[in-house]
C-alpha positions in Angstrom: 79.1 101.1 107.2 79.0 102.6 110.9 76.0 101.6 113.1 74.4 104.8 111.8 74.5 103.8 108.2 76.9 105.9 106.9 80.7 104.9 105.0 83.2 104.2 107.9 85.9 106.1 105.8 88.2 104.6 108.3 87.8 101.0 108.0 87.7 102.2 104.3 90.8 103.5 104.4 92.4 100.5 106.0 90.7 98.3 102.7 92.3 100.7 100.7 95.9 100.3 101.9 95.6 96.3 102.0 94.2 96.4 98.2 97.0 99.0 96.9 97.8 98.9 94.1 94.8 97.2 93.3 91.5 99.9 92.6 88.7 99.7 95.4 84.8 99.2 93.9 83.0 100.1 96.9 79.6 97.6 96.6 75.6 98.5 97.4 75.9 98.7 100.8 76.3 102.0 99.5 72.1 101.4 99.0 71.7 101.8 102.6 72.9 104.9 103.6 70.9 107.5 104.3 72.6 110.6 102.2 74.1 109.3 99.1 75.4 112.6 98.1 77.5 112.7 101.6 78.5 109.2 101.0 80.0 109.5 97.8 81.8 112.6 99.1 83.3 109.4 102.0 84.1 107.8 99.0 85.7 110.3 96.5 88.0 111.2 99.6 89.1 107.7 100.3 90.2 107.4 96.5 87.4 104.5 96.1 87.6 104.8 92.0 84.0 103.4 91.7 80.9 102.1 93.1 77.8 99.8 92.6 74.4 100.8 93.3 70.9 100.7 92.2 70.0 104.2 93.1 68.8 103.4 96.7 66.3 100.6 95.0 65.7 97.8 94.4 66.9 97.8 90.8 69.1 99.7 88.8 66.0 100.7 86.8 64.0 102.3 89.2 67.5 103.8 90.5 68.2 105.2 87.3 66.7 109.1 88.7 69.1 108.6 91.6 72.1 107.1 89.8 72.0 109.8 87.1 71.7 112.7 90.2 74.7 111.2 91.5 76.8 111.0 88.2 76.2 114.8 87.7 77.2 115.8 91.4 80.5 113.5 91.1 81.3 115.4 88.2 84.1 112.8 87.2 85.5 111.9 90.5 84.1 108.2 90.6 82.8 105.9 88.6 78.9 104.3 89.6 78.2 101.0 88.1 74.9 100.4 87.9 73.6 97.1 89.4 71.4 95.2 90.9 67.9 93.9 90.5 
């Protein structure tokens, strides 16, 4: 993440060429940005196939309102994994 808390599609990127061909699962620092809607849009256009989160809580559970917000508005263009908690 930048300083600011959002995905540093940058240094993302960089991950992304060292891992090719190997598929990038971004992991729950992905809890602490502040818009997770603008950072799965960082993600989707790094080509980061899926990520981990709890929703922005402490559990996947109490997540679940979040996680399933986010599965709707990626529409199929990553994958969240549920975790944590």
């Amino acid at each position: 993440l930048t300083p600011n808390g959002e995905i540093d599609t940058e240094k993302t990127l960089r991950i992304m060429e060292w891992c090719n061909p190997l598929p990038l699962v971004f992991h729950r620092a992905f809890d602490c940005t502040p818009d997770a809607f603008k950072a799965l849009d960082d993600l989707i256009a790094c080509g980061v196939i899926r990520v981990l989160t709890s929703g922005h809580q402490a559990s996947a559970l109490e997540g679940l309102p979040e996680i399933n917000a986010l599965h709707n508005y990626a529409n199929g263009k990553i994958e969240l994994l549920p975790g944590g908690g």
